[in-house]
TORRO-128911 format. One record per residue (C-alpha): residue number from 1; residue in one letter; x, y, z. Coordinates in steps of 0.02 Angstrom, whole numbers, plus 50000, padded with zeros to 5 digits. Example, Ala and Ser with C-alpha at 12.3 -4.5 7.8 and 13.67 -1.06 7.14 Angstrom:
BEGIN
- fiza_lopa_east_north_up
- 1_A_50615_49775_50390
- 2_S_50684_49947_50357
***
This chain:
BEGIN
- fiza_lopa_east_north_up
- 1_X_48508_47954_51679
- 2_X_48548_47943_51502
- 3_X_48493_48107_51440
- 4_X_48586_48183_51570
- 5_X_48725_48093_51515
- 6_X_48676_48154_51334
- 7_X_48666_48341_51398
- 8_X_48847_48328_51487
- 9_X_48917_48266_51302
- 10_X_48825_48409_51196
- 11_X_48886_48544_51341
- 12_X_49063_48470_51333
- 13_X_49042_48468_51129
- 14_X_49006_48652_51126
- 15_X_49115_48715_51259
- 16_X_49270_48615_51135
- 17_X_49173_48726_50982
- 18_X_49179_48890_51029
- 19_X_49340_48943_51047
- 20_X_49376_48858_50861
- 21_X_49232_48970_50797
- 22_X_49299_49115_50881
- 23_X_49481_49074_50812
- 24_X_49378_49045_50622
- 25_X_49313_49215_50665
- 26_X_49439_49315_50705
- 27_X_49532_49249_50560
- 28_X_49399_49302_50434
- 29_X_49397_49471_50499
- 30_X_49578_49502_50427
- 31_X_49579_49423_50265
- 32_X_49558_49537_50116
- 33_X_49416_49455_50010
- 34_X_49414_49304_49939
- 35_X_49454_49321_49775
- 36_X_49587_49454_49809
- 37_X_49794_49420_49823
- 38_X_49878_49539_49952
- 39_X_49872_49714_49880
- 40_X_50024_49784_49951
- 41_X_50123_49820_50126
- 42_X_50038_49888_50271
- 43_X_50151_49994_50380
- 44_X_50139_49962_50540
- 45_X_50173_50124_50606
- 46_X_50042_50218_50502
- 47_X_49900_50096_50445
- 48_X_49924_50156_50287
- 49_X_49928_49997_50141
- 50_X_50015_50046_50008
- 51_X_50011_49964_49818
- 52_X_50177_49831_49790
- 53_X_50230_49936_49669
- 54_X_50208_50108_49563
- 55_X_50124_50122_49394
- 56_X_50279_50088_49312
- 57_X_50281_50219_49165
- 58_X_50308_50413_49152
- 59_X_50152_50493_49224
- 60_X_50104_50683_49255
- 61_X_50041_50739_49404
- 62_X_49835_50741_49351
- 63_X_49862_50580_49273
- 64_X_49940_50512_49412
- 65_X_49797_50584_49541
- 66_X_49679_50504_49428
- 67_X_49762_50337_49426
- 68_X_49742_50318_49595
- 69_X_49579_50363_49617
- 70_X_49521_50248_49494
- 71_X_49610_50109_49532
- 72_X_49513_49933_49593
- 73_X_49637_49823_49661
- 74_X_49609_49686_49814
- 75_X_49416_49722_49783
- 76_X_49473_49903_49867
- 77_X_49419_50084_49781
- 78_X_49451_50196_49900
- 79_X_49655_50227_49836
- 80_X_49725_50385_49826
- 81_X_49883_50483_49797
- 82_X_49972_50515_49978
- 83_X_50039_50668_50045
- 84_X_50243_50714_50045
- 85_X_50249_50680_50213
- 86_X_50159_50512_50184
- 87_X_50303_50471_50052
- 88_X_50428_50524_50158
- 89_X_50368_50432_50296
- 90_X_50402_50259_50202
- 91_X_50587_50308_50169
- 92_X_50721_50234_50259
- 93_X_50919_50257_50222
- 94_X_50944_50132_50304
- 95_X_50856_50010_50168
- 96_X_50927_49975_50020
- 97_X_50823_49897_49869
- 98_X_50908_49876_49706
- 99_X_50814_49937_49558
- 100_X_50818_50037_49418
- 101_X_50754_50203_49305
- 102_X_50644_50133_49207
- 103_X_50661_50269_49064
- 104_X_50864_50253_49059
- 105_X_50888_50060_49141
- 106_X_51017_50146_49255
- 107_X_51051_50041_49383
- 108_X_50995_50144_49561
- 109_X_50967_50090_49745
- 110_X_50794_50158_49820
- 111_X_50776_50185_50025
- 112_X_50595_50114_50024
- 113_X_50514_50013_50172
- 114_X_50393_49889_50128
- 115_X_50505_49819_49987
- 116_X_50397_49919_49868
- 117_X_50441_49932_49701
- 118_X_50503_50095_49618
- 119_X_50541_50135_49429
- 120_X_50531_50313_49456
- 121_X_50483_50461_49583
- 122_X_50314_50458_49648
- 123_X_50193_50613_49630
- 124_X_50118_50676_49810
- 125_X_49924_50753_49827
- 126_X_50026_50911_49895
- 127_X_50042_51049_49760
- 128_X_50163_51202_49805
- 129_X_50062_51317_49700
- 130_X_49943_51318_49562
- 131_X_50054_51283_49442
- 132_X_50184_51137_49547
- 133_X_50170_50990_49648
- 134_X_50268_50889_49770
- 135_X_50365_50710_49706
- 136_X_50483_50608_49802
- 137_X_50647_50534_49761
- 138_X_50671_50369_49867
- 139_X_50857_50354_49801
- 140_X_50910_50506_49901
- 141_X_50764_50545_50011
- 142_X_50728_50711_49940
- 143_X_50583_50823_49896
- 144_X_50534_50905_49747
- 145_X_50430_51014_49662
- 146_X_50389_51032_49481
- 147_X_50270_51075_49350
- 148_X_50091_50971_49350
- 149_X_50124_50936_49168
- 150_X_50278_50869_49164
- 151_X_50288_50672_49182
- 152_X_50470_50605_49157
- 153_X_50488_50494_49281
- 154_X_50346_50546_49380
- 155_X_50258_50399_49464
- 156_X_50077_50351_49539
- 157_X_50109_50258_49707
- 158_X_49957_50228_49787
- 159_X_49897_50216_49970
- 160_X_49726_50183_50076
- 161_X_49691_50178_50246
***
């Protein structure tokens, strides 16, 4: 009678763990790891987590494909630069983020979910041609093309899946 008794608590005991462990679980499996702070904004339309802010300095459009690529940030490696269309997809006119150009201080609003933070115009992975590739201006939602060598401010904003 008394190990029943025993074998009723220990079934009751692990019927009251279970859902806990599957709650523990299923909040490990959507933490970053453990020694990482959040990286950035996931969009929930797209997937797509992009970096909390650009590189903050004038950047060409090499440099700025290598950036990405070698960045290690939120024990992630597998950043890159994002397509126009990716950029594009992230603006909204209907947002409106104070900020500024980082090489003049002018004073500027950027159209930017996320909250992200701009200091310049972000380079794309498109190129037009062999000699031009595709940026973005957040402040008026437009895109650009220009020279691969030419870096005033041109920005690395990064994005993984």
């Amino acid at each position: 009678m008394r190990l029943q008794m025993m074998n009723r608590w220990l079934i009751s005991l692990l019927l009251l763990a279970v859902p806990g462990m599957t709650d523990l679980q299923a909040r490990a499996q959507n933490q970053t790891p453990a020694n990482a702070a959040p990286v950035g904004w996931t969009d929930p339309d797209t997937g797509l987590t992009w970096t909390k802010a650009d590189n903050g300095s004038d950047i060409n459009w090499n440099q700025a494909i290598a950036y990405c690529s070698n960045l290690r940030l939120g024990g992630y490696s597998d950043w890159r630069l994002p397509t126009i269309d990716e950029l594009q997809g992230i603006y909204d006119h209907s947002i409106e983020i104070p900020g500024y150009w980082s090489r003049t201080g002018e004073a500027i609003t950027w159209h930017v979910k996320g909250n992200l933070k701009l200091s310049g115009s972000p380079w794309s992975s498109n190129q037009k041609n062999l000699k031009e590739a595709w940026y973005f201006e957040f402040d008026n939602g437009s895109r650009f093309s220009i020279r691969l060598g030419f870096s005033q401010d041109g920005r690395a904003l990064c994005v993984r899946r």
